[in-house]
C-alpha positions in Angstrom: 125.3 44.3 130.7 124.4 45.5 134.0 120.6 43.6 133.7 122.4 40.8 132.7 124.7 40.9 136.2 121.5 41.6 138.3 120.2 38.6 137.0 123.2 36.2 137.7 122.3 35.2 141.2 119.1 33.9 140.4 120.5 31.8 137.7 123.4 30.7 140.2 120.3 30.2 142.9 118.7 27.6 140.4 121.3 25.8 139.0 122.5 25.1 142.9 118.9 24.2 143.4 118.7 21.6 141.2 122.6 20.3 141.8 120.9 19.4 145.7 118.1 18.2 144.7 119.9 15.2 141.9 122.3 14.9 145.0 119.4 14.5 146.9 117.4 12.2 144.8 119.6 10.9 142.1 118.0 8.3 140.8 114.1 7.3 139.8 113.1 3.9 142.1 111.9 1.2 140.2 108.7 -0.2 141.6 107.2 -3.5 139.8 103.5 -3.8 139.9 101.3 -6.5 138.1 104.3 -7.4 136.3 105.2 -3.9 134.6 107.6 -1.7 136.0 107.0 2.0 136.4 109.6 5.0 137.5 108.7 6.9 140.2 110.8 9.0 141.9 112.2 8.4 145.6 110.5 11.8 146.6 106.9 10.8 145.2 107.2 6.9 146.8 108.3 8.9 150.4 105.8 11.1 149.9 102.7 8.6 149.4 104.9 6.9 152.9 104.4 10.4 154.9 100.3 10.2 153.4 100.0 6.7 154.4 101.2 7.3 157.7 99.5 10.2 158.7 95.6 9.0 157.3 96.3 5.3 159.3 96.7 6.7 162.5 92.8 6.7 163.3 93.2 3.2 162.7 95.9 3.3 165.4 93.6 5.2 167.7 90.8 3.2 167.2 92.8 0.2 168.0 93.8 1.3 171.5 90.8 1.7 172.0 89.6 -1.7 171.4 92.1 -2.5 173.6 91.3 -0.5 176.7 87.6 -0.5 176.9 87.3 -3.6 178.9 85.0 -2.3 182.1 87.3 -2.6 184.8 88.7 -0.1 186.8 92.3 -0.6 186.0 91.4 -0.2 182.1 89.7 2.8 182.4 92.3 4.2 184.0 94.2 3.6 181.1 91.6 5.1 178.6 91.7 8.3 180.7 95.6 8.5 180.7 96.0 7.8 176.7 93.7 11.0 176.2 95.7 12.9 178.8 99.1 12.1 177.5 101.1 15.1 179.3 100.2 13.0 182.9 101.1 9.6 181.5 104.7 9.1 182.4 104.1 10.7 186.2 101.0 8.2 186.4 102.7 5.3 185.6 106.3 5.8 186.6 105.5 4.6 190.3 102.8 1.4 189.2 105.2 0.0 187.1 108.8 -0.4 188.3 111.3 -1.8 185.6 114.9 -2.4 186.2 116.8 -2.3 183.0 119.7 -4.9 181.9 121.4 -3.4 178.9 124.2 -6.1 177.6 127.6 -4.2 176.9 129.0 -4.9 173.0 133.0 -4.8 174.1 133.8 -4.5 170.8 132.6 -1.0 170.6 133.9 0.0 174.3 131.6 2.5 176.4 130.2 4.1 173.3 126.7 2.6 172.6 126.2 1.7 176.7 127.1 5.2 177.4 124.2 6.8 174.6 121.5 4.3 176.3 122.7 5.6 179.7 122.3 9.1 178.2 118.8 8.5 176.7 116.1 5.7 177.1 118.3 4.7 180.0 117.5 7.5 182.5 114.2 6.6 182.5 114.2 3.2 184.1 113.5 2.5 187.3 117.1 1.5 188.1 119.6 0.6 185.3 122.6 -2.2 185.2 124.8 -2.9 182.3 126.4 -6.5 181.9 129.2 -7.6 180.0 133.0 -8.4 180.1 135.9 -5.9 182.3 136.6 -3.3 181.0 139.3 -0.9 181.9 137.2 2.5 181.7 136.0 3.8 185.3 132.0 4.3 184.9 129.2 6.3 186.6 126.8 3.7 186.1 126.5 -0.5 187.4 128.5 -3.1 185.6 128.0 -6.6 186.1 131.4 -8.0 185.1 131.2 -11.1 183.0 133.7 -13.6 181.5 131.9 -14.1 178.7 130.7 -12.1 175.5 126.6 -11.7 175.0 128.2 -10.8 171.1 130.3 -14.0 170.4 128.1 -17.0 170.5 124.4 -17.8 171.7 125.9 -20.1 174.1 128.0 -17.1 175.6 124.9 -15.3 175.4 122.9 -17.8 177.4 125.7 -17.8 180.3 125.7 -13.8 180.6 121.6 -14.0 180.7 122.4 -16.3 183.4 124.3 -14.3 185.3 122.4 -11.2 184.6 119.3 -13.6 186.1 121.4 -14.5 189.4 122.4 -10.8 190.1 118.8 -9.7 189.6 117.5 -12.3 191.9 120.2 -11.5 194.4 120.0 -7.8 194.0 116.7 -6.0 192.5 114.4 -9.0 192.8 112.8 -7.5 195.9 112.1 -3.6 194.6 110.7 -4.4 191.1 108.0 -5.9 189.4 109.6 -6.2 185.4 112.5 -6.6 184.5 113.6 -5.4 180.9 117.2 -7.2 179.3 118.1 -5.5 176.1 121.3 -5.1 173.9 123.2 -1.3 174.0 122.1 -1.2 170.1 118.2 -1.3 171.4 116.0 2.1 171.9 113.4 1.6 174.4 110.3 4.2 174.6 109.7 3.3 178.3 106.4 5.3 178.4 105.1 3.2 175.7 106.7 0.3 177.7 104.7 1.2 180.8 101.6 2.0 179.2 101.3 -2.0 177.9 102.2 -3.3 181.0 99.9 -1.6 183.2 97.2 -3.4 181.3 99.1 -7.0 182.7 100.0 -7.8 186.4 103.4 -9.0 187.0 101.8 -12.1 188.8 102.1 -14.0 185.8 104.3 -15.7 184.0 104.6 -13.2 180.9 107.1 -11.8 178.7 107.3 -9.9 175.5 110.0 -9.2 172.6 112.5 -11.0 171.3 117.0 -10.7 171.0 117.6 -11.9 167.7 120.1 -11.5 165.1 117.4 -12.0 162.4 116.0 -9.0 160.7 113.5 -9.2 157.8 115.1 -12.2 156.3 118.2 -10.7 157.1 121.8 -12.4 159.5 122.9 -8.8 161.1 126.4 -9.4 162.7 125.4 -9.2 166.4 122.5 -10.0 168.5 120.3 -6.9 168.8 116.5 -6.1 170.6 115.0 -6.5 173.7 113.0 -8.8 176.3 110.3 -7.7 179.1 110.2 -10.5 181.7 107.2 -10.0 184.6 108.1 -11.1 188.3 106.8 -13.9 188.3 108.3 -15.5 184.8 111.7 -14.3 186.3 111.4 -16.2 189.6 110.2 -19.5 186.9 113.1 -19.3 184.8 115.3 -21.8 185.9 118.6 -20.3 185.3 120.2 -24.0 184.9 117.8 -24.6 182.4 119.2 -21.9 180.1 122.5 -23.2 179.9 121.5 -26.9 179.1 118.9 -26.0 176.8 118.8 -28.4 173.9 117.1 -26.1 171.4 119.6 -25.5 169.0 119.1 -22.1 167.8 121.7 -20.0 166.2 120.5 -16.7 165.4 117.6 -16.2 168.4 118.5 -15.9 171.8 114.7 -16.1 172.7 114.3 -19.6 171.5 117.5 -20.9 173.1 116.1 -19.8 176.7 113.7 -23.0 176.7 110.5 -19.9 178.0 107.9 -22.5 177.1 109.6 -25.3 178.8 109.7 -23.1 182.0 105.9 -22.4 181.3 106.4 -18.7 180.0 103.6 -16.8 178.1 104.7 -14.6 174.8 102.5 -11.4 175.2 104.2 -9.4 172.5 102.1 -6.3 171.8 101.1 -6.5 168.3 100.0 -3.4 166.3 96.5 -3.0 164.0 98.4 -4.6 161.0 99.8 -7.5 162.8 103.3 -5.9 163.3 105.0 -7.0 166.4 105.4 -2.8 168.4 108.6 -4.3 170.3 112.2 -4.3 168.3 111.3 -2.7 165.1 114.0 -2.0 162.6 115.1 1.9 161.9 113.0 3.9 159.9 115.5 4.2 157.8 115.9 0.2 156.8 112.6 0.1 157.5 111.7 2.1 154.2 114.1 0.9 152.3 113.2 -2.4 152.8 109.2 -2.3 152.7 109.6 0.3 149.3 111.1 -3.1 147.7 108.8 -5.1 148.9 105.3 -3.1 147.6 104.5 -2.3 151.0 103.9 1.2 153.2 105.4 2.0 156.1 103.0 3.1 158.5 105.0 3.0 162.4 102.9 2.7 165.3 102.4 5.9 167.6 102.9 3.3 170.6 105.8 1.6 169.3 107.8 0.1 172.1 111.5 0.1 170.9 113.8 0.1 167.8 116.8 -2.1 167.1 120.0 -2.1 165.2 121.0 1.7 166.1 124.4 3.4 166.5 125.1 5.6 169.3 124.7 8.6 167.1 121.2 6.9 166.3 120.6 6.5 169.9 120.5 10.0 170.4 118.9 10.9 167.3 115.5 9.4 168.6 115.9 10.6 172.0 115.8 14.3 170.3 112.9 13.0 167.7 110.5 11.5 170.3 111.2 13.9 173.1 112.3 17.3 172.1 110.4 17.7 168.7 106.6 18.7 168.6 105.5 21.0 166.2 103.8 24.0 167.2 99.8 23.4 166.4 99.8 19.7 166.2 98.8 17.3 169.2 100.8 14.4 169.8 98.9 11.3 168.3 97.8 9.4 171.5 94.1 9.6 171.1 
């Protein structure tokens, strides 16, 4: 009797074990190859993810790389930085200047503006947020707007516009890009910097997108974020936005006629033709390339994420900049 009461805890210990681990992973994923199906369970399939993504990065490496050995000064600059990575963000802090434009969503209050003034927001050069009064006294710029980026893509248009006239009238003069992104957007602005030091702001250029589409997919608001240089700003013709006749009701990107006003798309793309700005959670992201046969491998120099909560929000700023295990380099070169 008394063996029998030593050993109760263990048996308690494993039946607890395995009551987590159904909770955990409760059912087998169904993955259909060739036309059969096969059970695999959602440990394995995350598993072979985590594999995937750690045995591609040398493909990632190699790819900036190929990207930064052109012999010029300016790009080896940028070769000796990415292998250097603890002096990145001091090196190109100064360089390249962006002032932020983060669209307020009124229907969630301060909540999501506050996180991104919290996080990714801090680190911008200077930082404004846009959208309709609110009642709330704030630490931080608001452009005041009668209109809703979140209702329509016409509202959206005429709060771009306005967003456009303050920066010309305010910030024009002390910056060189100038970033406009939703309060449901996180923005790596080191990554940010690093692309754009390899462009001037001379040129007519921009990259990303705002967009309610995702993966086939109508999310309920607009969500993502656009990198304008100097130069594309001052050709934007803000009267152009608001007459545009592209009808487009998902993308705000298409509805700001950039190609009629002679703008260049210079999205960074990653080594497997992925777009690095405005990628979906990792999260969605799994869940949705698992169904489609496909591994998830995210770039180290991905630019931004979209579609977050505020509790997101900060749960990146603690996973890209407070966690780093102890014995393994950060994956820049």
């Amino acid at each position: 009797m008394h063996h029998g009461i030593q050993c109760a805890p263990f048996f308690a210990g494993v039946a607890l074990g395995m009551v987590l681990y159904y909770v955990l992973f409760p059912h087998p994923l169904i993955i259909h190859i060739g036309g059969t199906s096969q059970y695999i369970r959602e440990d394995e399939v995350i598993q072979r993810l985590l594999d995937t993504f750690y045995t591609e990065q040398e493909v990632d490496r190699r790819h900036l790389r190929d990207q930064v050995e052109v012999v010029t000064t300016q790009d080896k600059k940028i070769l000796k930085m990415a292998n250097n990575n603890t002096t990145i963000r001091k090196d190109v802090e100064d360089p390249v200047k962006i002032h932020c434009v983060v669209f307020i969503n009124e229907h969630y209050g301060l909540r999501l503006a506050t996180a991104v003034a919290n996080t990714w927001g801090k680190r911008c050069s200077s930082l404004a947020f846009v959208g309709r009064a609110l009642n709330q006294t704030t630490p931080y710029t608001i452009i005041h707007s009668n209109h809703s980026f979140y209702t329509s893509i016409s509202d959206a248009q005429k709060v771009m516009s306005e967003a456009i006239l303050y920066i010309k009238n305010k910030t024009f003069q002390n910056n060189d890009w100038f970033l406009f992104s939703t309060d449901t957007t996180f923005v790596i602005l080191e990554n940010l910097r690093l692309f754009l030091l390899n462009h001037t702001s001379l040129k007519p250029i921009y990259a990303g997108e705002i967009s309610k589409k995702a993966n086939g997919f109508i999310r309920p608001f607009q969500s993502g974020g656009i990198v304008f240089s100097k130069e594309s700003l001052r050709a934007l013709n803000v009267s152009s936005i608001t007459s545009c006749t592209e009808e487009e009701t998902y993308e705000l990107t298409k509805g700001l006629c950039l190609s009629i006003n002679g703008l260049i798309d210079v999205t960074p793309i990653g080594p497997h033709g992925q777009s690095l700005m405005n990628l979906l959670p990792v999260k969605l992201l799994m869940r949705t390339k698992v169904s489609q046969e496909e591994q998830v491998s995210p770039s180290p120099y991905t630019v931004s994420v979209r579609f977050l909560s505020s509790q997101n929000m900060y749960s990146y700023e603690m996973l890209v900049y407070n966690l780093n295990p102890y014995g393994i380099n950060k994956m820049y070169m």
